[in-house]
mmCIF entry with sequence, helices, sheets and N, C-alpha, C, O atoms, coordinates in Angstrom:
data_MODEL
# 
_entry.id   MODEL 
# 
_entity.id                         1 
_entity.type                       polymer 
_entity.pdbx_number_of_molecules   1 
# 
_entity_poly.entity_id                      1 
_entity_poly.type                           'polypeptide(L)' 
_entity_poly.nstd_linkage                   no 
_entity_poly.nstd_monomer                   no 
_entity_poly.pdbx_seq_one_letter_code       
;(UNK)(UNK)(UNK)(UNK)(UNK)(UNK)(UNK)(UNK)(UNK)(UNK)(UNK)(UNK)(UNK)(UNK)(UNK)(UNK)
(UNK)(UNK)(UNK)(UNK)(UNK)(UNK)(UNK)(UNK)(UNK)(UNK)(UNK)(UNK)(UNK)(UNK)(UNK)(UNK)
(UNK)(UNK)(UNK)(UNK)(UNK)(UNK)(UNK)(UNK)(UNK)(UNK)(UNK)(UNK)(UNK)(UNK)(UNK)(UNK)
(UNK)
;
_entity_poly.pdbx_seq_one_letter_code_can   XXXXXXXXXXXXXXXXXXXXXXXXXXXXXXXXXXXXXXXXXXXXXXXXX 
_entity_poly.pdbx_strand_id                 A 
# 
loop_
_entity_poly_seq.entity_id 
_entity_poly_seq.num 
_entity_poly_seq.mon_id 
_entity_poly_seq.hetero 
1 1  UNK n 
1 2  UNK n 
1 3  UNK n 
1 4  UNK n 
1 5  UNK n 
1 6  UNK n 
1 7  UNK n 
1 8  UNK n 
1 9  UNK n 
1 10 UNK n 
1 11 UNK n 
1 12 UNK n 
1 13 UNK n 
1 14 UNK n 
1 15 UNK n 
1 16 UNK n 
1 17 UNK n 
1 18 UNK n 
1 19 UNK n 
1 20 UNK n 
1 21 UNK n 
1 22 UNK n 
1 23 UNK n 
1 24 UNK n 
1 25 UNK n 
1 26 UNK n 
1 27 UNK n 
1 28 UNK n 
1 29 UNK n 
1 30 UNK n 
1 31 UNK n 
1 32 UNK n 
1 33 UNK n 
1 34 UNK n 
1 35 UNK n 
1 36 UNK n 
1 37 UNK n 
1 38 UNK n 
1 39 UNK n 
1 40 UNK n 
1 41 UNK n 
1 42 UNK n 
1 43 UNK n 
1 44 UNK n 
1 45 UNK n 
1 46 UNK n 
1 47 UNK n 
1 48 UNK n 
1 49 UNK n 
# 
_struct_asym.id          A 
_struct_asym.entity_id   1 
# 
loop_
_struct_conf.conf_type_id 
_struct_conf.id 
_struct_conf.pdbx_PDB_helix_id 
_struct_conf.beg_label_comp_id 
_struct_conf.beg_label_asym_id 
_struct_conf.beg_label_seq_id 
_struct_conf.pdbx_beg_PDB_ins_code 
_struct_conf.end_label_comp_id 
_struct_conf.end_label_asym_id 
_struct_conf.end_label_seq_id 
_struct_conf.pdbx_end_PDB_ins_code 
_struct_conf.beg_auth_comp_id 
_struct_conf.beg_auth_asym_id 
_struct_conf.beg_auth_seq_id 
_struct_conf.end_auth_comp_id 
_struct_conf.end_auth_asym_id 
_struct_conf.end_auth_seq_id 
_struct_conf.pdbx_PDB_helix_class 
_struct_conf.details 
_struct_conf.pdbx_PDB_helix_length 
HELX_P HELX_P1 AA1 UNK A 3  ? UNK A 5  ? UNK A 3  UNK A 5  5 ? 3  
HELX_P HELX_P2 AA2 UNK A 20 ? UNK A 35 ? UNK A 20 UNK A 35 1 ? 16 
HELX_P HELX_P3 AA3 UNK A 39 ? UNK A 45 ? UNK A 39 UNK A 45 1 ? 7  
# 
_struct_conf_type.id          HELX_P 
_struct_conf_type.criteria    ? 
_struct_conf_type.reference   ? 
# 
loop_
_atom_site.group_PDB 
_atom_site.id 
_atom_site.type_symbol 
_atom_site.label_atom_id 
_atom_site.label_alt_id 
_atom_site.label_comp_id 
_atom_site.label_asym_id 
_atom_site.label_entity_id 
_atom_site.label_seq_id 
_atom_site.pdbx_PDB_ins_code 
_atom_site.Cartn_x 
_atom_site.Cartn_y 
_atom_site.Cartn_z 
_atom_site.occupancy 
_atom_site.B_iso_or_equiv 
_atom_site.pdbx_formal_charge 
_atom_site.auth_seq_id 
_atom_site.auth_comp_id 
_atom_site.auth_asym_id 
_atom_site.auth_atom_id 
_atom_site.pdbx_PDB_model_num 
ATOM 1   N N  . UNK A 1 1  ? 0.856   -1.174 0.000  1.00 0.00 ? 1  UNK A N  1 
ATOM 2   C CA . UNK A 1 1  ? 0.000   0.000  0.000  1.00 0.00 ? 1  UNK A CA 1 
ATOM 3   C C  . UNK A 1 1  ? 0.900   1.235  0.000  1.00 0.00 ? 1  UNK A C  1 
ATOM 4   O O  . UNK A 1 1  ? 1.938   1.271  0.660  1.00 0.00 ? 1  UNK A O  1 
ATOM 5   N N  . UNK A 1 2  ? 0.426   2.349  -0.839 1.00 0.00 ? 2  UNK A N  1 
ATOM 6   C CA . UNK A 1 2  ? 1.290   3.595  -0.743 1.00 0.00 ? 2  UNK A CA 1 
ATOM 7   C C  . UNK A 1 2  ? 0.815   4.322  0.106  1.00 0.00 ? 2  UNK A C  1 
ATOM 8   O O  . UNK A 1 2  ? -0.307  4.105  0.565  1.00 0.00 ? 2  UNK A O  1 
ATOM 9   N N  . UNK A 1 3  ? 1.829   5.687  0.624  1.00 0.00 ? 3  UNK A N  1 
ATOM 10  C CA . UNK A 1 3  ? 0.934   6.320  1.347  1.00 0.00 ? 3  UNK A CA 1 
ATOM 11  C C  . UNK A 1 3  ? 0.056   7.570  0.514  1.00 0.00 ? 3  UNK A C  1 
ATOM 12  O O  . UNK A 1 3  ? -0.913  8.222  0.904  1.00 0.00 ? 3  UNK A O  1 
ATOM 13  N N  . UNK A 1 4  ? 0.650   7.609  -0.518 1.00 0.00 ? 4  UNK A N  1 
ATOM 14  C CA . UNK A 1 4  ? -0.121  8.256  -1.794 1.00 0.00 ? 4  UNK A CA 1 
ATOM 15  C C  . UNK A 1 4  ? -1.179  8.109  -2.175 1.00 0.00 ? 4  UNK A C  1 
ATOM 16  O O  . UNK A 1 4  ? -1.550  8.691  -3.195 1.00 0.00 ? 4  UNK A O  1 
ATOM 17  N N  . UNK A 1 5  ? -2.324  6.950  -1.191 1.00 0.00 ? 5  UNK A N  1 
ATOM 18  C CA . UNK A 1 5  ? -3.638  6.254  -1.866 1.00 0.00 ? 5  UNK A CA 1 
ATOM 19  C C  . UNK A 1 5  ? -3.929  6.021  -0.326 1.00 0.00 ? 5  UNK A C  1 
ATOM 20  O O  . UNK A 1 5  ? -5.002  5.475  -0.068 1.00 0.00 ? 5  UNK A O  1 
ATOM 21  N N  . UNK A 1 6  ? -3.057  6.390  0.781  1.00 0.00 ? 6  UNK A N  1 
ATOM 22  C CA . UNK A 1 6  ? -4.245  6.424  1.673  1.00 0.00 ? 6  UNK A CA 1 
ATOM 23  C C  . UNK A 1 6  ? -5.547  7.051  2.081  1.00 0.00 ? 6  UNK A C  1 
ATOM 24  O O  . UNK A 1 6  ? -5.605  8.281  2.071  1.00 0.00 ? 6  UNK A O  1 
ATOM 25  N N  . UNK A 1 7  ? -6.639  6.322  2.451  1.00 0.00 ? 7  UNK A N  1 
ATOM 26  C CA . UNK A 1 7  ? -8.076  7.080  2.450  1.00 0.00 ? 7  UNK A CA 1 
ATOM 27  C C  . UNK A 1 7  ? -8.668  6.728  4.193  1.00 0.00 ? 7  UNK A C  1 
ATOM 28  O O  . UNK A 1 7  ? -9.774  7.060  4.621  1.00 0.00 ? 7  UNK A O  1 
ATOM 29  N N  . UNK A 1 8  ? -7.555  5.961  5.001  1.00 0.00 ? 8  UNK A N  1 
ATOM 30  C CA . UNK A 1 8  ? -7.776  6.312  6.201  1.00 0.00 ? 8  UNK A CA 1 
ATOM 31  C C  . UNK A 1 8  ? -7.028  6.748  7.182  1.00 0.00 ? 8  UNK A C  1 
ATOM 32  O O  . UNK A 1 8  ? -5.816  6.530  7.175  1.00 0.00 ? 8  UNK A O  1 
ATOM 33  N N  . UNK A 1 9  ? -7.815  7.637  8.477  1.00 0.00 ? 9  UNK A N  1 
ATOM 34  C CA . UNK A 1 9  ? -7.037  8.119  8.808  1.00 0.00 ? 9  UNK A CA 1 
ATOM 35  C C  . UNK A 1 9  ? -5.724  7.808  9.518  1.00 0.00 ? 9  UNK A C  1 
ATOM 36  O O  . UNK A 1 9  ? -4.982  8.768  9.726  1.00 0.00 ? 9  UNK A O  1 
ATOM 37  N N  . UNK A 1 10 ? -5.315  6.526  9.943  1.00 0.00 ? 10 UNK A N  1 
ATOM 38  C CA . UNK A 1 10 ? -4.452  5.772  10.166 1.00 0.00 ? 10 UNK A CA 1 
ATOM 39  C C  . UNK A 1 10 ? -3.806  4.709  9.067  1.00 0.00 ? 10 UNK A C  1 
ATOM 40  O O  . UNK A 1 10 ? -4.342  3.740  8.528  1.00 0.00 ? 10 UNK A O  1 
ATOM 41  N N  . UNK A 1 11 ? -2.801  5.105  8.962  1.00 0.00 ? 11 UNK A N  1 
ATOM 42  C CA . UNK A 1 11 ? -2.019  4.714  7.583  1.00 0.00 ? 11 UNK A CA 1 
ATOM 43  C C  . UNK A 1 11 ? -1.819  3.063  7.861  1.00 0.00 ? 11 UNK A C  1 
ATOM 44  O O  . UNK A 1 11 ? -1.287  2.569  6.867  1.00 0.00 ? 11 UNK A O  1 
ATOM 45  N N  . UNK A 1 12 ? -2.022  2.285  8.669  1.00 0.00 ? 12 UNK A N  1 
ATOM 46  C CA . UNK A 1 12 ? -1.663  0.965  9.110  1.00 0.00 ? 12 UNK A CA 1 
ATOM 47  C C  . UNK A 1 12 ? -2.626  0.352  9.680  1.00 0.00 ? 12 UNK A C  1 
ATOM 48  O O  . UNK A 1 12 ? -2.815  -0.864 9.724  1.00 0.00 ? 12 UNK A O  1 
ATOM 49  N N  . UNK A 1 13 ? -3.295  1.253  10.160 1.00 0.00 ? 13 UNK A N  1 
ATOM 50  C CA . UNK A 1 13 ? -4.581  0.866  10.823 1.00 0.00 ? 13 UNK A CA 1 
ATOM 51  C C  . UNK A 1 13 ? -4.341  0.686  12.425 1.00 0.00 ? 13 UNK A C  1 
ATOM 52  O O  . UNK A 1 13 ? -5.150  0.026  13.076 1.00 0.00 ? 13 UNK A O  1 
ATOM 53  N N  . UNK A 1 14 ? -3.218  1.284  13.039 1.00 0.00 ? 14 UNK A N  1 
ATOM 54  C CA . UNK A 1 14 ? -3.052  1.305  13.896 1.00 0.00 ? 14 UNK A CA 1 
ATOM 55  C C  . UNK A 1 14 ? -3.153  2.435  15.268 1.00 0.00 ? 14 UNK A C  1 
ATOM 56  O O  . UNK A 1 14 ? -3.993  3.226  14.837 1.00 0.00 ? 14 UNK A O  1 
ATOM 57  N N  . UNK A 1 15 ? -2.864  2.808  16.307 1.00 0.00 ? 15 UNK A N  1 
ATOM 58  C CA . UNK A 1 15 ? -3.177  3.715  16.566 1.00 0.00 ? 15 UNK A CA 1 
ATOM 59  C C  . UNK A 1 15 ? -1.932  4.392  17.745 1.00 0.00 ? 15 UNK A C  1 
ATOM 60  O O  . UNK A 1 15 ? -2.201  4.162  18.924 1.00 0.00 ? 15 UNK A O  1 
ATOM 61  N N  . UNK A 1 16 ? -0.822  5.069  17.515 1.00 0.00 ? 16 UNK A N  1 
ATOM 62  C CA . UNK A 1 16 ? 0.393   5.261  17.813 1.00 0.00 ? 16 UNK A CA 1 
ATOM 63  C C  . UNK A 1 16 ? -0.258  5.452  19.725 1.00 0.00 ? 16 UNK A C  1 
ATOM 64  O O  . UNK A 1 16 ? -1.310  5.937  20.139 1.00 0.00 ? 16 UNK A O  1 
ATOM 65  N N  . UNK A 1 17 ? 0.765   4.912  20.381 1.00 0.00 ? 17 UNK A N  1 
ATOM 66  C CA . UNK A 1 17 ? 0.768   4.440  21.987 1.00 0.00 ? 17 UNK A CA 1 
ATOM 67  C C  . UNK A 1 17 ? 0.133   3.345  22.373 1.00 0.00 ? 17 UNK A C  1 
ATOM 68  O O  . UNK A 1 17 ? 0.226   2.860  23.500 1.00 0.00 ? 17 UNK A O  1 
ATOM 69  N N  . UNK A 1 18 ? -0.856  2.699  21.031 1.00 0.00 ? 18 UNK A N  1 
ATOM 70  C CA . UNK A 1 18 ? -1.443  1.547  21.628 1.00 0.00 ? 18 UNK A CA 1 
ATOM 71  C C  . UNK A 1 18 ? -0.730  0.067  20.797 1.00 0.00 ? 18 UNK A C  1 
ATOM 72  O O  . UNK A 1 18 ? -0.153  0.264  19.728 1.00 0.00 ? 18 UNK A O  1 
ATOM 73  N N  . UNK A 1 19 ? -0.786  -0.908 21.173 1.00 0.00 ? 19 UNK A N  1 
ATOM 74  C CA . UNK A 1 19 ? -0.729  -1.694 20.913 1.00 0.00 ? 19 UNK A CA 1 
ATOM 75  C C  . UNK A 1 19 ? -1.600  -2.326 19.018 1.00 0.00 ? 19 UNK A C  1 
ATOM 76  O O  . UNK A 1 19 ? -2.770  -2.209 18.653 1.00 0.00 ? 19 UNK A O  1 
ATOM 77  N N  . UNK A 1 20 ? -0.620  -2.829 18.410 1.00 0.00 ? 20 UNK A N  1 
ATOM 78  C CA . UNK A 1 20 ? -1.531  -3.010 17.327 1.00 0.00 ? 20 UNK A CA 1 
ATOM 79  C C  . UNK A 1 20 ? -2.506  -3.752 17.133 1.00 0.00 ? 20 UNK A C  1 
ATOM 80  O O  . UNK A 1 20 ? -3.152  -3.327 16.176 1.00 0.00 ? 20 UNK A O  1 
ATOM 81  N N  . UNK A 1 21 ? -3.076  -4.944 17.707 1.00 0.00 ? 21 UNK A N  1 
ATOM 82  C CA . UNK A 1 21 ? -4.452  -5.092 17.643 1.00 0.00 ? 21 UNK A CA 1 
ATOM 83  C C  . UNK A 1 21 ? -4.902  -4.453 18.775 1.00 0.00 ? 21 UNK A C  1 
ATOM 84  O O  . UNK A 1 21 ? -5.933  -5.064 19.056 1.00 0.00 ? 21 UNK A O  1 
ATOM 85  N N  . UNK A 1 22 ? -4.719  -3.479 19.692 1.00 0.00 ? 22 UNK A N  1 
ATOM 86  C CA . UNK A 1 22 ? -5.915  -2.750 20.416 1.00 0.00 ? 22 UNK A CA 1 
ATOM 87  C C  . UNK A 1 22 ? -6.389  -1.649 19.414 1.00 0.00 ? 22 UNK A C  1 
ATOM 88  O O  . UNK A 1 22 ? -7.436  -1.009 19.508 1.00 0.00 ? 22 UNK A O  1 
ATOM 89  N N  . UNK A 1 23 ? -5.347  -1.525 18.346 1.00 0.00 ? 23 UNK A N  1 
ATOM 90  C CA . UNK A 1 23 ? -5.658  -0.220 16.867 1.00 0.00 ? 23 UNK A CA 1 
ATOM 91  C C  . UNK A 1 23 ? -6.615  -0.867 16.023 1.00 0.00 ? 23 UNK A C  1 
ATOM 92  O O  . UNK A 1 23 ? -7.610  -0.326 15.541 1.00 0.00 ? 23 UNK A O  1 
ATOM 93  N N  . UNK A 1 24 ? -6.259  -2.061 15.869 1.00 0.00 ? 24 UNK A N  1 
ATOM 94  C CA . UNK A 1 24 ? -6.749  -2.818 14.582 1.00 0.00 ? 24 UNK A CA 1 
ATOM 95  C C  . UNK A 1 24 ? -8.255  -3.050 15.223 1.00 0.00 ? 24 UNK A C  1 
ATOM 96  O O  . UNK A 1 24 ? -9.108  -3.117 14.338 1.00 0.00 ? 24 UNK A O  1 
ATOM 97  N N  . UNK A 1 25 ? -8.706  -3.170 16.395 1.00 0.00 ? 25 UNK A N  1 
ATOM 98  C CA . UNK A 1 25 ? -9.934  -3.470 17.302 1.00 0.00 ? 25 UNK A CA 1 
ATOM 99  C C  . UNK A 1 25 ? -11.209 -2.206 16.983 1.00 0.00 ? 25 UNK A C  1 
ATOM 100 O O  . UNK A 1 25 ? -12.336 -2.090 16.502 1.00 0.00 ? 25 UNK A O  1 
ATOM 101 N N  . UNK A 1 26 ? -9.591  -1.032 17.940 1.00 0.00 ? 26 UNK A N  1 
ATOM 102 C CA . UNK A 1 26 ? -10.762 0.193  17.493 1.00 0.00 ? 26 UNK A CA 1 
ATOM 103 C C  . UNK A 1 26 ? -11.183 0.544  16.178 1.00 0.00 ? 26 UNK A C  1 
ATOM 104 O O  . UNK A 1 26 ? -12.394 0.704  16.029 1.00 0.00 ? 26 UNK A O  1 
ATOM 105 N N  . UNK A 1 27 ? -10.229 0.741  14.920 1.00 0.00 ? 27 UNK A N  1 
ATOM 106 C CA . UNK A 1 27 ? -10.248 1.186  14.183 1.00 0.00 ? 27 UNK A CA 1 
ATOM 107 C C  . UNK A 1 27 ? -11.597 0.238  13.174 1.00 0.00 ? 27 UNK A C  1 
ATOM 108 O O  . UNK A 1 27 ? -12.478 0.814  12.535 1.00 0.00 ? 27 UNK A O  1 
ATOM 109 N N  . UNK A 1 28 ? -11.433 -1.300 13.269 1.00 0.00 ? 28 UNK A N  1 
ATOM 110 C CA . UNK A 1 28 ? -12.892 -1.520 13.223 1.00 0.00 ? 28 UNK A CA 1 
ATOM 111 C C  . UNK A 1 28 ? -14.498 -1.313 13.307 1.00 0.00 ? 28 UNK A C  1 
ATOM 112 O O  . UNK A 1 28 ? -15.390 -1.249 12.460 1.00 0.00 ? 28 UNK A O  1 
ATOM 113 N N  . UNK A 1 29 ? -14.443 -1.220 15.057 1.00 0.00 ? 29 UNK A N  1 
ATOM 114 C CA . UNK A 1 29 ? -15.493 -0.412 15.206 1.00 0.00 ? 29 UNK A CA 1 
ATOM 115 C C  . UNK A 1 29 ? -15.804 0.702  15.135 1.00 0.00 ? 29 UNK A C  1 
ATOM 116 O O  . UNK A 1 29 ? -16.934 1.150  15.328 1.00 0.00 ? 29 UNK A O  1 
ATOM 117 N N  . UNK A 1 30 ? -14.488 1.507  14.742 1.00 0.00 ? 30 UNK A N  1 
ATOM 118 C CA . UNK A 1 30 ? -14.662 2.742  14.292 1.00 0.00 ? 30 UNK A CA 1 
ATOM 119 C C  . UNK A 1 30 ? -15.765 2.732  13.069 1.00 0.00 ? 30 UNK A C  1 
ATOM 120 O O  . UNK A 1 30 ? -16.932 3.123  13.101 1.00 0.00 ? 30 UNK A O  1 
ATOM 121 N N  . UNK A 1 31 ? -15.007 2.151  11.964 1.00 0.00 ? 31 UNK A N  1 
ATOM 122 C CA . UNK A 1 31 ? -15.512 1.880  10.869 1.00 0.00 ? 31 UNK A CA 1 
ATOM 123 C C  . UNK A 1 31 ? -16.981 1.656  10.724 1.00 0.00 ? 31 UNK A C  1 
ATOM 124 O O  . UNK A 1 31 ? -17.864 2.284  10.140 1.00 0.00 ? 31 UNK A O  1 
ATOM 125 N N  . UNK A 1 32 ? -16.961 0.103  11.737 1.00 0.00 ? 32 UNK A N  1 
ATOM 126 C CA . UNK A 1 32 ? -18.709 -0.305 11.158 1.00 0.00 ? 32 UNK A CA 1 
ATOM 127 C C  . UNK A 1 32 ? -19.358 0.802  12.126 1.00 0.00 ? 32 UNK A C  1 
ATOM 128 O O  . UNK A 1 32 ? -20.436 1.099  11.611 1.00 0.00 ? 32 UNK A O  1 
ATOM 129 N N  . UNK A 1 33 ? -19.173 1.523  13.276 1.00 0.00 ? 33 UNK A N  1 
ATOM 130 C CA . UNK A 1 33 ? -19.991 2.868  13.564 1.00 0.00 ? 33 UNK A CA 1 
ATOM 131 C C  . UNK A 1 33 ? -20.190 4.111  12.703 1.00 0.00 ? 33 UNK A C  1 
ATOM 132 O O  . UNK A 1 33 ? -21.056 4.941  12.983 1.00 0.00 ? 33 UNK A O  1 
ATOM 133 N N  . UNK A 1 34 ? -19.370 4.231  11.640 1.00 0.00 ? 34 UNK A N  1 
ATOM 134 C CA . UNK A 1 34 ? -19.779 4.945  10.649 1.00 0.00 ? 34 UNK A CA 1 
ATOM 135 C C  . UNK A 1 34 ? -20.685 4.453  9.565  1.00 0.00 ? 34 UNK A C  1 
ATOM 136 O O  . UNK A 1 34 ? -21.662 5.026  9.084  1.00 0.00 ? 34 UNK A O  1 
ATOM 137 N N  . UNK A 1 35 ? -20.066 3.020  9.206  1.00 0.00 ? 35 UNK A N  1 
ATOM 138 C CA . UNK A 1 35 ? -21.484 2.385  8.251  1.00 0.00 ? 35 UNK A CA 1 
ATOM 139 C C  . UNK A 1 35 ? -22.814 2.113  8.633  1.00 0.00 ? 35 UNK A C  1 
ATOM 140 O O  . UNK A 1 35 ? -23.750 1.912  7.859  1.00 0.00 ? 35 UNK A O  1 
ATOM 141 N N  . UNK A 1 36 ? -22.855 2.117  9.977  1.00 0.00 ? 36 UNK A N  1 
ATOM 142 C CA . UNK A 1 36 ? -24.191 1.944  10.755 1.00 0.00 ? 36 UNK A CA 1 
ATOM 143 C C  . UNK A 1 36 ? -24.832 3.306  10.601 1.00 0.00 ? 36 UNK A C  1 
ATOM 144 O O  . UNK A 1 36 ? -25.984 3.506  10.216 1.00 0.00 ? 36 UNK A O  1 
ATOM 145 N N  . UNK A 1 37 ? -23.854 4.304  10.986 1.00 0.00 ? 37 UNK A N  1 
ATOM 146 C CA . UNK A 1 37 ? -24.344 6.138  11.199 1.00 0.00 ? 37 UNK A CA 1 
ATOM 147 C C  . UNK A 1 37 ? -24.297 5.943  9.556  1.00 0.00 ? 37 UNK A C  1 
ATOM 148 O O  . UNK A 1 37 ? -25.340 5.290  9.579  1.00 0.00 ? 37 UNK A O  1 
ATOM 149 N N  . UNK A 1 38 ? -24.087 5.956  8.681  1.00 0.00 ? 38 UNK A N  1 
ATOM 150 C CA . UNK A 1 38 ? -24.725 6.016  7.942  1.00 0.00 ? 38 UNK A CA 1 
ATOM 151 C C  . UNK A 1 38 ? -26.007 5.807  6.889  1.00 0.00 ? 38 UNK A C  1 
ATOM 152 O O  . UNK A 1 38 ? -26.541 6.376  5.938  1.00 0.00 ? 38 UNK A O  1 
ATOM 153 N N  . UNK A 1 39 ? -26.139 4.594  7.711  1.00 0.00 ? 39 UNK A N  1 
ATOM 154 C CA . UNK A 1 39 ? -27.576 3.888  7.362  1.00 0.00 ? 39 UNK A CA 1 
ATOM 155 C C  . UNK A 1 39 ? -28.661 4.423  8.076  1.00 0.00 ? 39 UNK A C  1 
ATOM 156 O O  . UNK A 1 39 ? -29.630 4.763  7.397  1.00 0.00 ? 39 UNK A O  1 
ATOM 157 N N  . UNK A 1 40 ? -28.716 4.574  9.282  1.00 0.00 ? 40 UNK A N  1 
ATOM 158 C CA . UNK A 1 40 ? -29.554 5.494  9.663  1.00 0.00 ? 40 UNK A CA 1 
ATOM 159 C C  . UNK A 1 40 ? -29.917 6.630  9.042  1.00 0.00 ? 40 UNK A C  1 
ATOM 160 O O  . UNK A 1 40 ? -31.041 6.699  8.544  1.00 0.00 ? 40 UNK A O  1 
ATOM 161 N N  . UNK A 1 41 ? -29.253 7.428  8.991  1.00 0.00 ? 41 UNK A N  1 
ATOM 162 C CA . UNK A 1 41 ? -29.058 8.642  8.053  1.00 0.00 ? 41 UNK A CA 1 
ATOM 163 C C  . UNK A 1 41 ? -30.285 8.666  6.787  1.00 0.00 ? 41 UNK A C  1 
ATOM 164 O O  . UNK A 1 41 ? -31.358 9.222  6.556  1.00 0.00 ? 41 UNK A O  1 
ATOM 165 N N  . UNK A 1 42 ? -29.297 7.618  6.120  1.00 0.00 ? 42 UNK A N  1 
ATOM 166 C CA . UNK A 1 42 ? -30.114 7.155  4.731  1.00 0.00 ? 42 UNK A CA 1 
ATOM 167 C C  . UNK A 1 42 ? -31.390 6.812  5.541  1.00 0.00 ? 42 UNK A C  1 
ATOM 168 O O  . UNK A 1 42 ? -32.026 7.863  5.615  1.00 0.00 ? 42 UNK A O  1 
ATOM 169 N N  . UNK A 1 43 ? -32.160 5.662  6.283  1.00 0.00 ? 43 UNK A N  1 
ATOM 170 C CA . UNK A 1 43 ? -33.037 5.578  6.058  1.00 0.00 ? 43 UNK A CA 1 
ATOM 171 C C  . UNK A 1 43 ? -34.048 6.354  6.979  1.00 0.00 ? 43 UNK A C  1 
ATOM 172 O O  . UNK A 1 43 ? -35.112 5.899  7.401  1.00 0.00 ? 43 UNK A O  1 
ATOM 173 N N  . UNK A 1 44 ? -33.730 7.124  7.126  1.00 0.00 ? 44 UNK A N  1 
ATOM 174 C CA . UNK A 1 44 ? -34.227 8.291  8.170  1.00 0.00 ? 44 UNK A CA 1 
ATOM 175 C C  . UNK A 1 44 ? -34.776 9.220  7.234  1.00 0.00 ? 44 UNK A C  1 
ATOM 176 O O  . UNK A 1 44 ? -35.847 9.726  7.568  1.00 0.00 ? 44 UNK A O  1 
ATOM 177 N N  . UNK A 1 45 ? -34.193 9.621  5.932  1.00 0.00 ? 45 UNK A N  1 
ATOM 178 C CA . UNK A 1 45 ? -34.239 10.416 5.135  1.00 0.00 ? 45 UNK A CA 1 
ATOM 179 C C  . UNK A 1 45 ? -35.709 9.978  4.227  1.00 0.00 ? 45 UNK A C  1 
ATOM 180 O O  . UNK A 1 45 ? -36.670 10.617 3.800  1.00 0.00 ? 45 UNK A O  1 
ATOM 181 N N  . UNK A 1 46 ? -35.269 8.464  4.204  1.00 0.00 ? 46 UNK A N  1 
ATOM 182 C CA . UNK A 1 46 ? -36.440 7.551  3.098  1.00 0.00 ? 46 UNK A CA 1 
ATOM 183 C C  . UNK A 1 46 ? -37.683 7.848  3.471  1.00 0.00 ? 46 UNK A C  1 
ATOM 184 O O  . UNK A 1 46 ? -38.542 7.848  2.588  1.00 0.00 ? 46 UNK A O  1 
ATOM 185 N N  . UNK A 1 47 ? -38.101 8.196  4.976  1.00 0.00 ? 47 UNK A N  1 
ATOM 186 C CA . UNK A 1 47 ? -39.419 7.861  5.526  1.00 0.00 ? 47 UNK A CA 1 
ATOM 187 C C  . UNK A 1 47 ? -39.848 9.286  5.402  1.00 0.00 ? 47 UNK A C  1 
ATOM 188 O O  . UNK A 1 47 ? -41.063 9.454  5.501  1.00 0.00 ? 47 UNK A O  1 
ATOM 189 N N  . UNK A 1 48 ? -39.000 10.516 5.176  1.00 0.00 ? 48 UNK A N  1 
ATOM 190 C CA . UNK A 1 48 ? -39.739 11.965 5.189  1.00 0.00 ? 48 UNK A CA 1 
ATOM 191 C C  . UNK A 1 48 ? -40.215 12.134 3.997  1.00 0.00 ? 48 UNK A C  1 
ATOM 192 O O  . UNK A 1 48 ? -39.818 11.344 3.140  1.00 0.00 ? 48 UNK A O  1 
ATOM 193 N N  . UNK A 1 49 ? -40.881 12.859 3.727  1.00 0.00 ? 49 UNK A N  1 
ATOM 194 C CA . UNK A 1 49 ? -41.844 12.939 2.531  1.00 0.00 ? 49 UNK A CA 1 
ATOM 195 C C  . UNK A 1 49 ? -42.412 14.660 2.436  1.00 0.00 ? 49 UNK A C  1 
ATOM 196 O O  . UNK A 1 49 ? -43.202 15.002 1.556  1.00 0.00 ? 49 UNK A O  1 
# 
């Protein structure tokens, strides 16, 4: 991977002072808490009229 094409905010997926799977843990649920906040979003939007 370059760092020229990174698109998150941790280049390794890690999270500097922690341990790398306590990075690789958060940075997960980081993730699916944004794909979740985003579904809401979306279907929050679907039901207004």
């Amino acid at each position: 991977m370059s760092k020229d094409v990174n698109w998150t905010p941790f280049f390794d997926y890690t999270i500097p002072g922690l341990s790398p799977e306590i990075g690789y843990i958060i940075s997960g649920l980081l993730g699916i808490t944004i794909i979740l906040g985003a579904g809401l979003v979306f279907k929050g939007r679907g039901k207004q009229h």
